[in-house]
C-alpha positions in Angstrom: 0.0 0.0 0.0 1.3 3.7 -0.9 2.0 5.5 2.6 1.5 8.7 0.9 -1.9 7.9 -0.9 -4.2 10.8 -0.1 -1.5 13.3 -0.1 -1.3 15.9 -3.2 1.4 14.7 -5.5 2.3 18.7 -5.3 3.3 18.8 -1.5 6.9 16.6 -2.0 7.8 18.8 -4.6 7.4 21.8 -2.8 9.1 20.2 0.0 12.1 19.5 -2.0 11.6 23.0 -3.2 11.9 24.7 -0.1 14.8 23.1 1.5 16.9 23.0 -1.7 15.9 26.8 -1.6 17.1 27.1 1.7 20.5 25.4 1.4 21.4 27.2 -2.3 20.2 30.3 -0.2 23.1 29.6 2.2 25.7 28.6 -0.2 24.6 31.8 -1.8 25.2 33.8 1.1 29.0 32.8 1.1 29.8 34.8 -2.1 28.1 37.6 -1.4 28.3 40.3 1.5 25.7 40.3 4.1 23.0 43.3 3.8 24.2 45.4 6.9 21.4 44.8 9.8 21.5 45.7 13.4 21.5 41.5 14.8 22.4 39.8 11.1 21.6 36.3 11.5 24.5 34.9 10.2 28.3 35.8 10.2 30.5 35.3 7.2 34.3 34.3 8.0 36.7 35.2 5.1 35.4 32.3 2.2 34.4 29.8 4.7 30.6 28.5 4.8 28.2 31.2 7.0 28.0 30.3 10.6 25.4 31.1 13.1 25.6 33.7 15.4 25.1 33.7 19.6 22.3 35.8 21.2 23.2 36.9 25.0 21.6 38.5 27.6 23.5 39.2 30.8 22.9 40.6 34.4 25.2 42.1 36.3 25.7 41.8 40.5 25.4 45.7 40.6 22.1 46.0 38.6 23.5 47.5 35.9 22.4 45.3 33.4 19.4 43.4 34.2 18.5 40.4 31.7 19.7 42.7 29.1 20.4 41.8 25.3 23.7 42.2 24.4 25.3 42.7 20.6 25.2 39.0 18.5 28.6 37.3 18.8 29.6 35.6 15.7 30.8 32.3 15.8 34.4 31.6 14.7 35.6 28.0 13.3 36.6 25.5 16.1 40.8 25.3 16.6 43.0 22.4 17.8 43.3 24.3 20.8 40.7 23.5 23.5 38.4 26.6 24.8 38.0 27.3 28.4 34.4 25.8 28.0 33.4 23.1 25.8 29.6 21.6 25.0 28.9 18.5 23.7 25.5 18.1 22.9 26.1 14.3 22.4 26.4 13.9 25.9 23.2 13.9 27.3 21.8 13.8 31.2 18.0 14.6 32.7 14.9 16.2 30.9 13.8 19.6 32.4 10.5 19.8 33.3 10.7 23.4 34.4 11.2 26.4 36.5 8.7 28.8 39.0 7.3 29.7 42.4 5.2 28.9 44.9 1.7 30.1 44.8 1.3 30.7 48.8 -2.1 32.0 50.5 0.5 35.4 51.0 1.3 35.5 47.4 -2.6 34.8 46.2 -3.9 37.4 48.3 -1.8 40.0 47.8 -2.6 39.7 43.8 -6.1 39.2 44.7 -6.7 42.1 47.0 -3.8 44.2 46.6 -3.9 44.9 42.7 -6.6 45.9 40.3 -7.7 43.8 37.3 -4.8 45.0 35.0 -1.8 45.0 37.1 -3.1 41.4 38.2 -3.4 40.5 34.4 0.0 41.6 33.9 1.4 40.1 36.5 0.7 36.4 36.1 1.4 37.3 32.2 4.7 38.2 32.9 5.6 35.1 35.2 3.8 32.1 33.2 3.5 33.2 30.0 5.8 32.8 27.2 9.1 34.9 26.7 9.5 37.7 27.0 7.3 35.9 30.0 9.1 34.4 32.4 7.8 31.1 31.1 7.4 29.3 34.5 6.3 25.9 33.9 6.2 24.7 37.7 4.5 25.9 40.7 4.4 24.9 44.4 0.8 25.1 46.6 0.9 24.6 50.1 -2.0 21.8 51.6 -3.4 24.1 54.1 -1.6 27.0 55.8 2.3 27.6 56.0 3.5 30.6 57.6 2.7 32.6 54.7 -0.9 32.3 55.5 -3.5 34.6 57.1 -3.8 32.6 59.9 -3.2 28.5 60.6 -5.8 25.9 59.0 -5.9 22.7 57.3 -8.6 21.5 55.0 -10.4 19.4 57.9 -10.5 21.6 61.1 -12.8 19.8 64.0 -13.4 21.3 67.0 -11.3 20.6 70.2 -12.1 17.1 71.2 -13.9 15.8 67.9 -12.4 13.8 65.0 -14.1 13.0 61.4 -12.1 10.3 60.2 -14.6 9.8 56.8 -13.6 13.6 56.4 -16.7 14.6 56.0 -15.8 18.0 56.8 -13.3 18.3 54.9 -13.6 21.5 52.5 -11.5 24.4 50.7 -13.6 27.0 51.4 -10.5 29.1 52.6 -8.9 28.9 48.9 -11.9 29.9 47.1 -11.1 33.8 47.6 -8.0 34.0 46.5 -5.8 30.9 45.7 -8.1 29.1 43.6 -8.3 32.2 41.3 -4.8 32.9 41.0 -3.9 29.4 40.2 -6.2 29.3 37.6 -5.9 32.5 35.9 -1.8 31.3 36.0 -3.6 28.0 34.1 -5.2 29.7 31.7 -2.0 31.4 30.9 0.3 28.2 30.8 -2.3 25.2 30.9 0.9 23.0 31.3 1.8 24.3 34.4 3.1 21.4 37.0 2.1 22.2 40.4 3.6 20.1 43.4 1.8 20.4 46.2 2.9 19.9 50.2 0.9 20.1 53.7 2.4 21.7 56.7 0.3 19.9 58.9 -2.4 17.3 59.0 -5.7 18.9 61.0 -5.0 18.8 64.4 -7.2 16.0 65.4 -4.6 13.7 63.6 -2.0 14.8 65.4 -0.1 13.8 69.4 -0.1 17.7 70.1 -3.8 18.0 69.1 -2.4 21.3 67.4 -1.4 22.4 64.2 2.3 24.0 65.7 4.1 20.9 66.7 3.6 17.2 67.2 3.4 13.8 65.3 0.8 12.1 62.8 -0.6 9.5 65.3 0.0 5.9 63.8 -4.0 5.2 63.6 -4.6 8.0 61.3 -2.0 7.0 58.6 -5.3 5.6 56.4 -6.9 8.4 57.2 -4.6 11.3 56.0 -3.7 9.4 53.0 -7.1 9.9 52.6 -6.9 13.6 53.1 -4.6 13.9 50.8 -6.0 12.2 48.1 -9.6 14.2 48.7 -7.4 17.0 47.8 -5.9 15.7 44.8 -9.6 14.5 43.6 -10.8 18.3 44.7 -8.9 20.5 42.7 -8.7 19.0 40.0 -12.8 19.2 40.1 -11.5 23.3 40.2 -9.7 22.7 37.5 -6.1 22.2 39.1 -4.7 19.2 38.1 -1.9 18.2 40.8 1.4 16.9 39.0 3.4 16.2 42.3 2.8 15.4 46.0 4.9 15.4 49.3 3.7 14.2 52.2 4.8 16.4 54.8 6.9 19.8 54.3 10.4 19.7 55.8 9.5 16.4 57.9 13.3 16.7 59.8 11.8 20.0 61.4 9.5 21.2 64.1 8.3 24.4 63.9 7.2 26.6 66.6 5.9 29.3 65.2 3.8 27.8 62.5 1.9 24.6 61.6 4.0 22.0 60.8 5.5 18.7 62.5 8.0 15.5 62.3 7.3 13.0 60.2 10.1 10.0 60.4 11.4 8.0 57.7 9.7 5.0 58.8 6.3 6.6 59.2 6.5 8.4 55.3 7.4 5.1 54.4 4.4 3.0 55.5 2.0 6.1 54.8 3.2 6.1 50.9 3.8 2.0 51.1 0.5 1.0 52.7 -2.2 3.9 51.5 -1.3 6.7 49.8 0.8 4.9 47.0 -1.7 2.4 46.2 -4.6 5.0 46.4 -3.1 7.4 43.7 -1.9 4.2 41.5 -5.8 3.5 41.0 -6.2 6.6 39.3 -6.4 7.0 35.6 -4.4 10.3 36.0 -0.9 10.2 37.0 0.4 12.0 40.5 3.6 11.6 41.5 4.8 11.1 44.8 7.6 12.6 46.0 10.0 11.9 48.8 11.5 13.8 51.7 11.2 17.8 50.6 13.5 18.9 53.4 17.1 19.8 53.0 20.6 19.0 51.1 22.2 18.0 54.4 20.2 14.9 55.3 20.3 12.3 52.4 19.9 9.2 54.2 15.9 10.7 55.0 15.4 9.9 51.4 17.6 6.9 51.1 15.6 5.1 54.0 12.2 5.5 52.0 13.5 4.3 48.5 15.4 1.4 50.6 11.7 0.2 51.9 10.3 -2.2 49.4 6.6 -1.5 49.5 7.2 2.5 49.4 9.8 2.7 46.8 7.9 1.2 44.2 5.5 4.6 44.8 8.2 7.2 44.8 8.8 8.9 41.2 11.5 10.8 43.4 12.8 13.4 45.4 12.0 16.7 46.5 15.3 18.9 48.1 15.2 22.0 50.1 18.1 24.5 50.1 18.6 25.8 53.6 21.8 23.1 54.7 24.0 21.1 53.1 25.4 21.3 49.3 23.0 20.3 46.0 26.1 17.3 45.4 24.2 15.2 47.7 21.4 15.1 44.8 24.2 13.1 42.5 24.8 10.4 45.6 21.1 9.8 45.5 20.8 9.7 41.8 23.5 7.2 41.7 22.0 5.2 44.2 18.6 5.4 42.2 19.2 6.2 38.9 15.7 5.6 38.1 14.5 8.2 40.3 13.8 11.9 39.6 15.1 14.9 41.1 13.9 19.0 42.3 14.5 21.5 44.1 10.9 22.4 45.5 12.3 24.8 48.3 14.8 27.7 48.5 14.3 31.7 49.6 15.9 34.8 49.1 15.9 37.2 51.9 16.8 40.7 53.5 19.7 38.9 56.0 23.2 39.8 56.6 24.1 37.8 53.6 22.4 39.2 51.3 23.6 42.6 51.7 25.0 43.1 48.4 22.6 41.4 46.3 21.3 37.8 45.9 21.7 37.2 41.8 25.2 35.5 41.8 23.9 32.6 44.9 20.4 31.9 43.1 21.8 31.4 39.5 24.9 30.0 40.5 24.4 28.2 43.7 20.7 27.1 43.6 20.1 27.3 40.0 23.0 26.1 38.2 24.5 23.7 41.0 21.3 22.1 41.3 20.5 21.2 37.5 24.2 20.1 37.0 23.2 17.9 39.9 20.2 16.1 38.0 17.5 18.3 39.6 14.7 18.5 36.6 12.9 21.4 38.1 13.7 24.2 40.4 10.7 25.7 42.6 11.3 29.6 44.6 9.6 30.0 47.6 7.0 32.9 47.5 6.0 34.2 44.3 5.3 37.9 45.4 5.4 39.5 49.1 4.9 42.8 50.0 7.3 44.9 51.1 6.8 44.0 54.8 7.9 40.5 53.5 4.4 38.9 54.6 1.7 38.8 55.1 3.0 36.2 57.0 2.1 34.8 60.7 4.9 33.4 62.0 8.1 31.5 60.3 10.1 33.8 58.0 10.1 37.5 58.7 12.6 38.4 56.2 12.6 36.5 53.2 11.7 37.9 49.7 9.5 36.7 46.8 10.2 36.8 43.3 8.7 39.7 43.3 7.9 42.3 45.7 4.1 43.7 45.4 3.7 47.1 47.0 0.4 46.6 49.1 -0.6 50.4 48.6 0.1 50.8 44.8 -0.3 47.2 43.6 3.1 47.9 41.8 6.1 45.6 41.2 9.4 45.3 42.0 11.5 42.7 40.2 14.0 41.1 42.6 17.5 39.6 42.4 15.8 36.2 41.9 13.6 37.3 39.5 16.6 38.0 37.2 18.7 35.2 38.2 15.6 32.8 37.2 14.7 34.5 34.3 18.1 33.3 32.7 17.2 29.7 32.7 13.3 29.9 32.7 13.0 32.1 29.6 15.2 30.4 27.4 15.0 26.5 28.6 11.7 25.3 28.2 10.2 21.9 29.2 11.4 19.1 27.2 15.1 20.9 27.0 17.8 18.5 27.7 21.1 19.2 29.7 24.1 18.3 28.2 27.9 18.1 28.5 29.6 21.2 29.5 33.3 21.5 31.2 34.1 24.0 33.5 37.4 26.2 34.0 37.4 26.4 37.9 35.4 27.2 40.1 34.5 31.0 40.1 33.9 30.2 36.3 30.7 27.7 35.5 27.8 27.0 33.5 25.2 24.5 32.2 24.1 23.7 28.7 20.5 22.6 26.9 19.9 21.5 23.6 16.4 22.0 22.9 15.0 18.9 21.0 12.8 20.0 18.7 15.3 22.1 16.4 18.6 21.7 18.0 19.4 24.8 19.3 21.5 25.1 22.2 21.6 27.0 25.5 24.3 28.1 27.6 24.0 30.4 31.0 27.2 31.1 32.6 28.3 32.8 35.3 31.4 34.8 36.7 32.1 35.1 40.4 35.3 36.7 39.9 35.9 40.3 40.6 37.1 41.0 37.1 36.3 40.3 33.8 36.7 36.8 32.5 37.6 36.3 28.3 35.6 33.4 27.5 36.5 30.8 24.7 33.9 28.4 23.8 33.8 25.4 21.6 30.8 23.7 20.2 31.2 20.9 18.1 33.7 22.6 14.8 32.3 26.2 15.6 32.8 28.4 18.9 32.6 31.7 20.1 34.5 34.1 22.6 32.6 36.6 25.0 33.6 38.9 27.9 32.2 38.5 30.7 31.7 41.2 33.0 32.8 40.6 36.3 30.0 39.0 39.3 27.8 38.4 36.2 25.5 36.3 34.8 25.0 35.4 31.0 22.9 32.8 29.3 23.7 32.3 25.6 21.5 31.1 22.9 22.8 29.9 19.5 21.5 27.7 16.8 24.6 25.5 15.5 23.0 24.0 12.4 20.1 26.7 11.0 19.5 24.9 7.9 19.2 21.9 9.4 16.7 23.6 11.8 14.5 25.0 8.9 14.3 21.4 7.4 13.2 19.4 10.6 10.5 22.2 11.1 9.6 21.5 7.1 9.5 17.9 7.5 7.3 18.4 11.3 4.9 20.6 8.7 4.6 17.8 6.2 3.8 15.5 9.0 1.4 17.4 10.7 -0.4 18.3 7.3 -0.3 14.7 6.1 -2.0 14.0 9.1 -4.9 15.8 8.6 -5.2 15.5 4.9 -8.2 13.3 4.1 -7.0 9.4 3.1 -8.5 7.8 0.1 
């Protein structure tokens, strides 16, 4: 049988047409001079073939430049001498699945209540939606109240004395106001948004304290807040918030005093995602993932001791880190110990403390960021997504830490923080799907990360200097490179397409595809 039957005899030949067009257009373009143009596309090196040029945009520690676009670099011919960095695309490590912030109740009400319709509008444009959006694919929502809520709750609050383990009571009224809305307007923005979501306490009644602040999950309601957690799952996606990830207890190594939360031992998350929750969310037709320990780098046996329990193991898709202790290294040493596991980063804040004093762009891109992806996280999750300028509202926990952005609760207006930028140069430019890939480093004041993006092979580079002077970059890509400057405590991400014809015809041939596709057969 003819594959192509159906398909107008007239749609190979003007496939043909076009790529032969576009590859006699580029041997063309080597005997002629390039029509002067502000970014030309392509740079022309003496009689050699044309070679694609490198788009960068760089921040600078002193706010200088923020996410600016710099000149086009052309790219030079490769040498026998090796550059300072070089990429292979051919070596090739995790899938990212994205970048964001979490949604808090602080964060929801402030762009509920504290902005009108269009600087609302604006906002979640400019975080989920496509560049010159910050593209966030991922988002973080709290089960219940953090310390970034109005006041402590869970989704099943009993009086003093009473339990309802059927969770019959169980309800969201507290998110319809503002949380609800603001995750679906961010939705309706980026409909493949992946939202993790994490409780800070089972209601109270669960619990040895009887309280939200404090305590322990008592051993005979295990069923029961597997149920809990499930009933939320079930519930918002009947909102229309489908739940891509779930924890089972925020920072389980910690007790807070301040603010709900409690300690949840190995053992315990074990047998909870072993014996109910596991099983419960491996009925459903949708797929949620369950994901261990979300607490921090400086505890990796937590982690280990769940994926070493045979019945939970089978459950966990992988493991959620926390940046407040420890180094983002540990995330290879569980990797390697469970290869078959994923990795993120669903934790980490900025902040007005000591530390921070002059400026937080270098730690969040460099530390956070970069470390964390060239240690096989997949996704990397901020804390708040917007506080005021009080950092809150809060009650309790963190009084000094920072959201992405900084909402003034007067004028509704924005103020773009260090971690906004330092974000920006991985969110905007590697989308889902992007793959890391092999990149060598000079030292250590000196480092980057690479992506080749699958669908038309262009490649990705951000790059930062910690140095207090300029660094004179040489990098090699395969038989072309490039050389940039870059300014001292600065961060650049570079984007470059190594192979543009080869680009045009994979999107031709994806055209033909999709058109043959829906061409009638017959």
């Amino acid at each position: 049988m003819d594959e192509h039957r159906g398909i107008p005899g007239w749609l190979p030949v003007v496939g043909f047409a076009l790529i032969t067009g576009v590859a006699l257009a580029g041997l063309h373009a080597t005997r002629q001079e390039p029509a002067p143009q502000a970014a030309t596309p392509v740079t022309r090196i003496a009689d050699e073939p044309i070679l694609p040029t490198v788009q960068v945009w760089l921040s600078t520690a002193d706010r200088r430049e923020l996410l600016a676009r710099q000149p086009d670099i052309g790219m030079i011919p490769g040498t026998a001498q090796p550059g300072d960095v070089v990429v292979d695309p051919h070596a090739t490590y995790q899938t990212m699945t994205g970048f964001g912030a979490a949604v808090t109740d602080a964060s929801a009400w402030l762009i509920q209540n504290r902005m009108d319709g269009e600087q609302r509008a604006a906002l979640l444009r400019e975080m989920f939606g496509p560049p010159p959006g910050l593209n966030m694919a991922m988002t973080r929502l709290t089960i219940g109240a953090s310390d970034f809520s109005p006041r402590p709750y869970t989704l099943d609050d009993m009086p003093a004395g009473q339990v309802d383990p059927e969770l019959a009571h169980f309800n969201v009224g507290t998110n319809l106001h503002d949380l609800i809305p603001t995750v679906r307007e961010a939705l309706a923005i980026n409909p493949q948004l992946r939202i993790v979501a994490s409780p800070w306490s089972p209601p109270a009644w669960m619990k040895t304290s009887g309280k939200l602040i404090g305590g322990e999950l008592l051993p005979e309601y295990e069923s029961a807040y597997a149920d809990y957690l499930v009933k939320y799952v079930d519930t918002f996606r009947g909102y229309g918030i489908p739940i891509f990830a779930l924890t089972v207890q925020n920072e389980p190594g910690y007790e807070p005093a301040t603010y709900p939360g409690m300690l949840m031992p190995a053992a315990m998350r074990a047998s909870l995602i072993g014996q109910y929750l596991g099983p419960a969310l491996a009925a459903r037709r949708r797929r949620v993932r369950i994901l261990a320990w979300d607490h921090n780098w400086d505890a990796p046996d937590q982690p280990l001791d769940v994926l070493a329990d045979p019945l939970a193991a089978p459950y966990v898709s992988g493991v959620a880190w926390h940046c407040y202790a420890g180094t983002p290294s540990v995330q290879t040493d569980v990797h390697r110990a469970h290869p078959d596991k994923d990795t993120y980063i669903t934790e980490c804040s900025g902040g007005d403390w000591a530390s921070a004093k002059h400026g937080e762009l270098l730690w969040f891109a460099r530390d956070l960021l970069l470390a964390g992806i060239r240690n096989w996280a997949r996704g990397v999750i901020y804390w708040n997504l917007a506080l005021d300028e009080n950092h809150g509202p809060h009650a309790g926990g963190c009084d000094l830490c920072k959201g992405v952005v900084t909402i003034d609760s007067q004028t509704g207006a924005v103020i773009r923080n260090d971690e906004y930028y330092a974000f920006a140069h991985f969110s905007r430019f590697v989308p889902p799907g992007a793959v890391r890939v092999g990149s060598s480093e000079p030292d250590k004041d000196i480092v980057n990360v690479a992506f080749v993006i699958p669908d038309d092979g262009t490649l990705v580079m951000v790059m930062v200097n910690s140095r207090t002077e300029a660094f004179a970059a040489k990098v090699d890509a395969g038989d072309v490179g490039f050389r940039y400057t870059l300014p001292a405590q600065s961060v650049a991400t570079f984007v470059w397409q190594p192979d543009p014809v080869g680009s045009w015809a994979r999107r031709l041939k994806r055209w033909l595809g999709d058109l043959r596709a829906v061409v009638p057969h017959g």
